[in-house]
N, C-alpha and C positions, 0 to 999 in steps of 0.2 A: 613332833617339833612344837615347841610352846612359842606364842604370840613373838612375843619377844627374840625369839632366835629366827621367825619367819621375817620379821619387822628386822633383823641386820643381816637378813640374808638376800631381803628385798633391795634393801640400800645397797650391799655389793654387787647382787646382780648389774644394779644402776653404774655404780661407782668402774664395774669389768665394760659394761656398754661406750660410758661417756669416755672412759680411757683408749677407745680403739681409734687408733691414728692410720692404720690402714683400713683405704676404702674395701677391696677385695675383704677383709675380716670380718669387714661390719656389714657388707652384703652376706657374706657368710652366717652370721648371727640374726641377722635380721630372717634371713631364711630357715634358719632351726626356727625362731619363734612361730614364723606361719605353719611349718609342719608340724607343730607340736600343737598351735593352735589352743581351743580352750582350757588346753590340760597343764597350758604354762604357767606354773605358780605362781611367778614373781608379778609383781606391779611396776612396769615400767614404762607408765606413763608419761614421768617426765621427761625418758629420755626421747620418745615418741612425737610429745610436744613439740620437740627440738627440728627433730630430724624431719618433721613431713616443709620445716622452713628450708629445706636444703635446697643450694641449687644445683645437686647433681639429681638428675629427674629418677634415674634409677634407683637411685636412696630412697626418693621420694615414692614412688610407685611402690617399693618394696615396703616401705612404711604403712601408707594409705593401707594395703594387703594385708599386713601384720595389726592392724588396726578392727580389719573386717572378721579377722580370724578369733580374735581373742574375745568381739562384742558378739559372737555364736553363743557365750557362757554369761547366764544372768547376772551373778556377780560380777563379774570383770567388766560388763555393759555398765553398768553403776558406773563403775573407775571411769572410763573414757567418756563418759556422758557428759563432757566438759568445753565451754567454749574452745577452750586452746586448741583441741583439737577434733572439733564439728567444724571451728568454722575457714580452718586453712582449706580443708577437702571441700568446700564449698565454693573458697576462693579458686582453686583449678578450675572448677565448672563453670568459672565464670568467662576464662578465658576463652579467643578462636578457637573452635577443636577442629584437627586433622586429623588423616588419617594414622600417622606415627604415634597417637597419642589413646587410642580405643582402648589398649589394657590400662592405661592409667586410668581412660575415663568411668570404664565399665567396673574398678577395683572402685572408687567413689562411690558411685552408684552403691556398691554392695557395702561398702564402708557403714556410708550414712543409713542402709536399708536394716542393716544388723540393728544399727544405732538404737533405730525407732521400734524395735522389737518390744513391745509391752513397757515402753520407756515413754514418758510423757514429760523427764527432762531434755531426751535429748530433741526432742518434737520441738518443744517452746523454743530451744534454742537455734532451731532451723526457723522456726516462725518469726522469732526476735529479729534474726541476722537478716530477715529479707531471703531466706535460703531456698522455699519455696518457688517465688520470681525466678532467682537463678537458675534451679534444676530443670526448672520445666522450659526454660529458653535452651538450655541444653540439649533437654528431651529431643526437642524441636528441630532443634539443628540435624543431632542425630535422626530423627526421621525421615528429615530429606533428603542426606548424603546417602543413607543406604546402606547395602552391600555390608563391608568390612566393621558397619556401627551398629548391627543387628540385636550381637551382645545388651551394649549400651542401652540400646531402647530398651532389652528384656527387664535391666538390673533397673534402670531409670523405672522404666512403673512400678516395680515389684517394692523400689523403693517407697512407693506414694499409694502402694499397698499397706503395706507396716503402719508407716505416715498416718495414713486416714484414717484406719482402724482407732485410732485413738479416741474417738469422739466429734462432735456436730462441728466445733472451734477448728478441727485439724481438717476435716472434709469439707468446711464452709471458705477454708482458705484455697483449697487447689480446685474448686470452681471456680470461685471469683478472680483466680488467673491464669481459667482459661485451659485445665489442663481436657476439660472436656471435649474441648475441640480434637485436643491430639488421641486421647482415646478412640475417637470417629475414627480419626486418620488411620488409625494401627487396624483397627479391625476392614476398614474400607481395602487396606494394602493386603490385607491376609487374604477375603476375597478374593482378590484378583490373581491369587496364585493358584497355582496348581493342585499344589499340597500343602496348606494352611501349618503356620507352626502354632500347633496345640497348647505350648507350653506360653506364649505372646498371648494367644487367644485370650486362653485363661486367664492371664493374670489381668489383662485387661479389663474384661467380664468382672475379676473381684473387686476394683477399684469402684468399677459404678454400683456392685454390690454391696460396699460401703456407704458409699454417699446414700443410697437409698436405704437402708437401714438406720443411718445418722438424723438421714432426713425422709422419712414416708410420704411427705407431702410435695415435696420435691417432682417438678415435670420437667422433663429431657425433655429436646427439641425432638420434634419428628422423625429428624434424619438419623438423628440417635438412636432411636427404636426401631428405626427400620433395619438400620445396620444389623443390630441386637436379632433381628428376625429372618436376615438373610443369612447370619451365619447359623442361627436354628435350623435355615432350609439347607445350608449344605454340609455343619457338620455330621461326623457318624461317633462322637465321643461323649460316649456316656456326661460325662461331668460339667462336660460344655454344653451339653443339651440342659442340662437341670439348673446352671447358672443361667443360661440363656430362659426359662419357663421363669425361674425368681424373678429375675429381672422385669420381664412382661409382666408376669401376675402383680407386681407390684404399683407399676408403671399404671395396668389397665383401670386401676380405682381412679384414673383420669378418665372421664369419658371421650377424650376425643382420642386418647390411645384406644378406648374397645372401638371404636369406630376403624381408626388406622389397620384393627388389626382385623377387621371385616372384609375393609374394602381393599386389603393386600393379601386376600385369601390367607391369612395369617391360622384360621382357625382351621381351615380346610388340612393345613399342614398337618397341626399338632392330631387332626382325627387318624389322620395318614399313619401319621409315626405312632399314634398311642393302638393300634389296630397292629400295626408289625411290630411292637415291643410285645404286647400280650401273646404272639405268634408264635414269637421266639422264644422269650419267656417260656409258653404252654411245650415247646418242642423241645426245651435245654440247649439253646443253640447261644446264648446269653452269657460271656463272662462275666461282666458286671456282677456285685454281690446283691442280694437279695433286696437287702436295704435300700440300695441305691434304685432298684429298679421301681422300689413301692415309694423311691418318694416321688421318682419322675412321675408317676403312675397321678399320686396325688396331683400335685402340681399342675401335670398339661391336661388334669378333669378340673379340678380349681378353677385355671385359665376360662377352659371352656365357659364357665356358669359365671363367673363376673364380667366375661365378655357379653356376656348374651341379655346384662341385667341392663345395660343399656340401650336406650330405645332405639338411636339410629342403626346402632351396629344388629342387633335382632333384625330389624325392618332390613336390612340387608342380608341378611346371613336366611331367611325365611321366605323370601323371596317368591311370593303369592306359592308359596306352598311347592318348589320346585327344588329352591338351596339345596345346595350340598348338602354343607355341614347341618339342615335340618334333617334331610334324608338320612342321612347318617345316624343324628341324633332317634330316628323311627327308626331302623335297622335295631340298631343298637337294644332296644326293651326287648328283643330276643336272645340276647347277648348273656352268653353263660359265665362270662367275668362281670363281678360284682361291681368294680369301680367302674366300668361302663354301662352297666345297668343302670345303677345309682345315675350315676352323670343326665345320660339319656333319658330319665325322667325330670332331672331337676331342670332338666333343658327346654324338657314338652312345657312343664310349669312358667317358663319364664316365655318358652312362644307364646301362651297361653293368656297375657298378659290383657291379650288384641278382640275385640268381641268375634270381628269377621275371620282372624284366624281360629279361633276359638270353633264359629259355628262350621268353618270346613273342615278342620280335627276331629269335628264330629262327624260329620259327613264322611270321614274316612277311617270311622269305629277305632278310632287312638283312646278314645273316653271306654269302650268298652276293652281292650287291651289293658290299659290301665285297673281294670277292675277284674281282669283276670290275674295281675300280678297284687293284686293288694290279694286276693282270696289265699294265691299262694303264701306269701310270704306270713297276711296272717295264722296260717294255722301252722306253717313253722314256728310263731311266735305260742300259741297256744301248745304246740306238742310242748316244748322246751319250757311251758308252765308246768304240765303235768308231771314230763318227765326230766326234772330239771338234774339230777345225776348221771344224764345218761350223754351218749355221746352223739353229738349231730353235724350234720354235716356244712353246715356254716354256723359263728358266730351269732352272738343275741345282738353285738351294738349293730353289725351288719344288716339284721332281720330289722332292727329298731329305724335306721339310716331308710332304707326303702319305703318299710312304710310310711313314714313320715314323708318325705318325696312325694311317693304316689298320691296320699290323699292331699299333699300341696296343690297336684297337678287336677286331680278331680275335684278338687273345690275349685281353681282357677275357669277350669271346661266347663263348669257349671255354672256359671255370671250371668251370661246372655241366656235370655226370656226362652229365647224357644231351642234353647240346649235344655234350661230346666223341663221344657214343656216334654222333649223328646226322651228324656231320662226318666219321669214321671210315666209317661205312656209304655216304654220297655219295662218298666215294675222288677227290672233286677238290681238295681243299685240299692232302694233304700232298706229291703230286708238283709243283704248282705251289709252294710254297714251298722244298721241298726241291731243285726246279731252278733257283731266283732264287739258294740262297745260296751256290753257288760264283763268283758275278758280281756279289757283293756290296762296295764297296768304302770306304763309309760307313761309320765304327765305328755311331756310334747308329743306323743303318737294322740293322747286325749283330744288334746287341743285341737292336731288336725283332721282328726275323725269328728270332733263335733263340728268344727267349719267346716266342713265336706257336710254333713246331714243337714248344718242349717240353710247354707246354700239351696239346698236343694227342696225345704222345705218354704222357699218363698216364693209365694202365689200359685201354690200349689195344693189345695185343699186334699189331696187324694194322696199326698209326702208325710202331711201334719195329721190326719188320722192314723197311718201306719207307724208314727213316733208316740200317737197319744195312747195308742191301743199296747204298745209295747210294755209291759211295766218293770220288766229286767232291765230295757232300755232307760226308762224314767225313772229308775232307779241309781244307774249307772249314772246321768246327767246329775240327777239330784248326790248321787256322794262327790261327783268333781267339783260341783259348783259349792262346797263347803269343802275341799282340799286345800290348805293352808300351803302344799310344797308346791305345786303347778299353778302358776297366776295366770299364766296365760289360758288353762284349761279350766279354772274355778270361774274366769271371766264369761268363757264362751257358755258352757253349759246352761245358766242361766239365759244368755240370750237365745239360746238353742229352744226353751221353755218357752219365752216369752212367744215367738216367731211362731209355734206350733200352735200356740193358742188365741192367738190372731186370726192363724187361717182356718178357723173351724165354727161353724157358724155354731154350734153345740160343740162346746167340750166332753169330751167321753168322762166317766166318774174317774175313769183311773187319774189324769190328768189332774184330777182334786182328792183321788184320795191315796196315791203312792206319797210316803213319808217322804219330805223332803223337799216335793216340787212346790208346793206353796211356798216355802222356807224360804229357795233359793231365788223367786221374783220378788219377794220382802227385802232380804237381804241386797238385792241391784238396785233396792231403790235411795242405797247409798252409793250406786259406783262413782268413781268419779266424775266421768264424760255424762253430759246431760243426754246425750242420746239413748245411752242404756239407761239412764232414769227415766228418760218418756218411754223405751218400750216394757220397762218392768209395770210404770205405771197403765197403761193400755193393756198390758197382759191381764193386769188381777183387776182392772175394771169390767173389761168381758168376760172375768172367771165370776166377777162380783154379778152383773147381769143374771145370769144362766143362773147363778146358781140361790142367789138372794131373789130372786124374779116371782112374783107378785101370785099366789094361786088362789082357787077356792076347794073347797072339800070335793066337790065332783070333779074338778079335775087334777088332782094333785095324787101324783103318783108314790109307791115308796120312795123310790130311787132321788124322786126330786127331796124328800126332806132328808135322804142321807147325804147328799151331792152339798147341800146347804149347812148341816149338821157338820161335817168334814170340814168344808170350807170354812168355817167361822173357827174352828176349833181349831184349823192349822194358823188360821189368821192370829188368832189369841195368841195361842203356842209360839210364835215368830218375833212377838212383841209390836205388832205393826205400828200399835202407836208409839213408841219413843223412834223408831224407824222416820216414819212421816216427818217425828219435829224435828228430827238430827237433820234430815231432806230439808225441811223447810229453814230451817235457822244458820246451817254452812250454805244456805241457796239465796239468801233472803233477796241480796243487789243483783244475784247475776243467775236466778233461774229467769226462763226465757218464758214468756208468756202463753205462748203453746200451752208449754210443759205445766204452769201453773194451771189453765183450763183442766188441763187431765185430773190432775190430782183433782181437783177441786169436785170434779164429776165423781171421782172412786170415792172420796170421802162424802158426798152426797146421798151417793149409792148404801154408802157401810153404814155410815154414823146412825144410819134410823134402827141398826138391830142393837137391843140396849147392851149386848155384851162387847158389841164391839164400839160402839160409842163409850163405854164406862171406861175401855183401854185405852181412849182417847183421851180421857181425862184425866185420867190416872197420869197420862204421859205430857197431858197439859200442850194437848194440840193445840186449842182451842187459841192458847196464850201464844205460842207459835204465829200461828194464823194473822192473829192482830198486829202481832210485830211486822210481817211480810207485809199485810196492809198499810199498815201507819208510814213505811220504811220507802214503799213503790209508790212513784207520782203518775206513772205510766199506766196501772190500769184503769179499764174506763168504767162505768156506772155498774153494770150489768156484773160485772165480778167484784166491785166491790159491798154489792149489794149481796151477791151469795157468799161469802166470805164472813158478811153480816150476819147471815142467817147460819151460818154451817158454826160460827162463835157460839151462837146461844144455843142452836140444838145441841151441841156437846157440853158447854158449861151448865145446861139445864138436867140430860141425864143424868136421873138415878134421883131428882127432886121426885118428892109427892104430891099428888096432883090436889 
């Protein structure tokens, strides 16, 4: 059928409509078009328009129905998408409802719900007409009467489901009138029944799953999340469980929701159910599909770890070392399901946060458990280097996941003084780390395997020799710390360097002459944060010491002029002088005075050997120097007096005497 013949077949269907003088007829017709529903070709809109103004109510209702049926079909939603008739079906809702009136009201409901189906005309023009206000005082109604208006409630949210979905504009209007409240209400009334209607539930559940999606920043009142939490504790439906966990885990980036959900054993729950979901799951006892069950999985370990990042709810949930959900979370690192493995360490990391939980964790060998599961998981990670064709029994992101955790949670354990002291004396932590990180190929596993070493290597002379004597190890530091893909891990290395060579009253030769590690405390002495610039500079000042340090023929060993030979030669090699002046000249207003002492000492130190003073002026430190002086009103005599001097010994190098 071509345009044209659909276009006077549209018109007669109209012209066969507007001709029926018997009511029974046109109830009769009106009835074929709902059965037949979106497959009804014709457009007959206007005659629809007409008839939802009828005052036989049965015309009407049978309209409004035939209305709801035809906007099931995207195209035909287009056609009806029109004030003439959104806003009649809005006008009923406005009226007293009884009870003679529930299938009328509950066909609106679905009328206007079809309406708003991926339609954002028919949306505006419920928002225009004030249509919002109305449904939701209907809602309202229907909520209280009860009984015979159940329907009504269902179709009325389900409506302002569709509705919401549209965007922040269509979700920010059925807060602001309030529909939130009756949301409470529906879910508060499900509670209290015996046998909760799943199908209410839900839809409930997707409306605030809107608005939080619309709006992430968005806080529900309390009582709203706790509703949200009790029906967690007493549904058994898969899908209401995983709307119910959205919802929290969204909610929880509020801290005073991870608190709410501390002090309402909220977490205790979700350990409960994700401990009989893996049960059942492990037994096949589980209809749910696979999918479903790994996102809940995800979700209520999510939950757990951003509740736990919050300090009251932790300090709660931890509870001088007795909590549940901590106990749980120690059970758990023996735990042969990965997502509760995983969990349960990222959990230990976040208790870990506390120095005095920290030093009782230790006290209760959790730090050495931990470092039975990094041994493990590393050399799953190492076999599946070697033999990476082959078939293994868990996943690499899995193996990658863990260990990152775990040494999250061993560099946390290791903060407090005398956890480093007690890890240092046990002498099993820094060779098993220090042997994983030349086989390391994950940047962020890099990253937390070096904060795990550095950690540990502070104020610990007896850490920082077993890293200096390493040179696979100081090798491994030195190629992260020039990794252009890992920032985070090109950052740490270097300070991993610096911090070893602090704590060593002698630096061992390797420490100066493994390729690289001079390199990479040259290179920090551009990082951005002044911090790592004073310890790179503190680093190569006591390298410059040791190794530039003053001898005479009787006592000067081989080693000391290879150690100094090395040293100058990486120094050279690094470029240290354009280093310094890029340091000195993006630093000029806002290096911190400390930090200038430092330098000022390291260049004191170097400038006097002519190879590396000539690179100072080659790089025109000297002209640097004068600028920071001339530029700072803040420093006092005594520096600006060496500053004077360290100008000319560099500008005078390589003159003839």
């Amino acid at each position: 059928m071509d345009g044209t013949s659909a276009k006077k077949s549209t018109s007669f269907e109209t012209l066969v409509i507007q001709s029926i003088t018997n009511v029974n007829d046109l109830k009769a017709k009106l009835n074929h078009i709902i059965a037949t529903g979106k497959d009804y070709e014709y457009n007959v809109s206007s005659c629809l328009k007409t008839l939802l103004l009828s005052s036989d109510q049965e015309i009407v209702l049978l309209s409004v129905q035939a209305v709801s049926e035809l906007a099931k079909c995207e195209d035909k939603r287009k056609v009806y998408a029109q004030k003439e008739v959104i806003e009649p079906i809005i006008d009923i809702l406005k009226k007293e409802i009884n009870s003679d009136k529930t299938e009328l009201l509950k066909q609106c409901c679905r009328a206007l719900g079809n309406l708003c189906c991926n339609c954002d005309t028919s949306r505006k023009i419920i928002l225009d007409y004030n249509g919002v206000s109305i449904i939701i005082k209907s809602l309202k109604q229907a909520i209280e009467k009860g009984g015979d208006f159940e329907d009504v409630k269902v179709y009325g949210t389900k409506m302002f489901q569709n509705f919401a979905i549209g965007g922040a504009q269509f979700s920010e209007s059925i807060v602001q009138e309030g529909l939130i409240e009756l949301l409470h209400k529906i879910l508060v009334l499900e509670l209290e029944k015996d046998d909760m209607n799943d199908d209410m539930v839900l839809t409930a559940l997707f409306v605030l799953s809107i608005i939080n999606d619309n709006n992430p920043e968005y806080l529900f009142e309390e009582y709203v999340n706790k509703a949200v939490l009790d029906v967690l504790r007493e549904t058994t439906n898969v899908e209401i469980s995983e709307l119910c966990l959205e919802h929290l885990h969204v909610q929880a980036e509020h801290d005073s929701v991870k608190t709410l959900l501390a002090k309402e054993s909220g977490l205790q729950l979700v350990c409960t159910r994700l401990e009989q979901l893996v049960q059942k799951h492990d037994a096949g006892d589980l209809n749910a599909d696979d999918y479903e069950v790994v996102a809940i999985l995800k979700q209520a370990c999510d939950l757990i770890i951003i509740v736990l990042t919050g300090d009251e709810a932790m300090h709660i949930l931890y509870n001088n070392g007795v909590g549940e959900v901590y106990l749980t979370m120690v059970k758990w690192l023996e735990s042969s399901n990965y997502d509760l493995l995983t969990t349960a360490v990222l959990a230990i990391g976040n208790f870990a946060r506390q120095d005095d939980y920290c030093r009782q964790m230790m006290e209760d060998k959790i730090y050495d458990k931990l470092l039975d599961l990094f041994e493990v998981y590393n050399g799953f990670s190492q076999k599946m280097q070697k033999e990476p064709e082959s078939v293994h029994p868990i996943d690499s992101v899995t193996v990658t996941k863990i260990q990152r955790a775990v040494l999250s949670a061993l560099r946390n354990l290791s903060v407090p003084v005398a956890n480093k002291r007690v890890v240092a004396a046990q002498g099993r932590a820094a060779p098993i780390l220090l042997d994983a990180l030349p086989h390391v190929e994950d940047h962020h596993v890099a990253y937390k395997l070096l904060a795990a070493i550095r950690m540990l290597v502070d104020g610990q002379e007896s850490v920082a020799r077993q890293v200096a004597a390493r040179r696979a190890a100081l090798a491994a530091a030195a190629r992260w710390a020039g990794a252009g893909a890992g920032a985070a891990a090109a950052a740490e290395a270097p300070r991993l360097l610096a911090w070893a060579a602090r704590q060593l009253r002698r630096p061992p030769p390797a420490l100066l002459q493994v390729d690289g590690c001079v390199a990479s405390l040259v290179n920090m002495l551009v990082a951005p944060h002044s911090v790592m610039q004073n310890e790179a500079i503190l680093a190569l000042t006591l390298l410059a010491i040791e190794s530039l340090k003053k001898t005479t023929p009787q006592t000067e060993e081989p080693s000391d002029f290879d150690c100094e030979r090395s040293f100058i030669t990486q120094l050279i090699k690094s470029e240290i002088g354009k280093h310094v002046s890029v340091l000195i000249e993006t630093n000029c207003a806002k290096m911190p005075v400390e930090v200038a002492e430092n330098l000022l000492a390291f260049l004191d130190i170097t400038s006097k050997k002519n190879e590396i003073g000539l690179d100072y002026k080659e790089a025109k430190v000297h002209e640097s120097l004068q600028k920071f002086m001339d530029s700072r009103k803040d420093l006092n005599e005594d520096l600006q007096s060496c500053i004077a001097a360290l100008v000319v010994t560099i500008s005078d190098n390589g003159k003839s005497d």
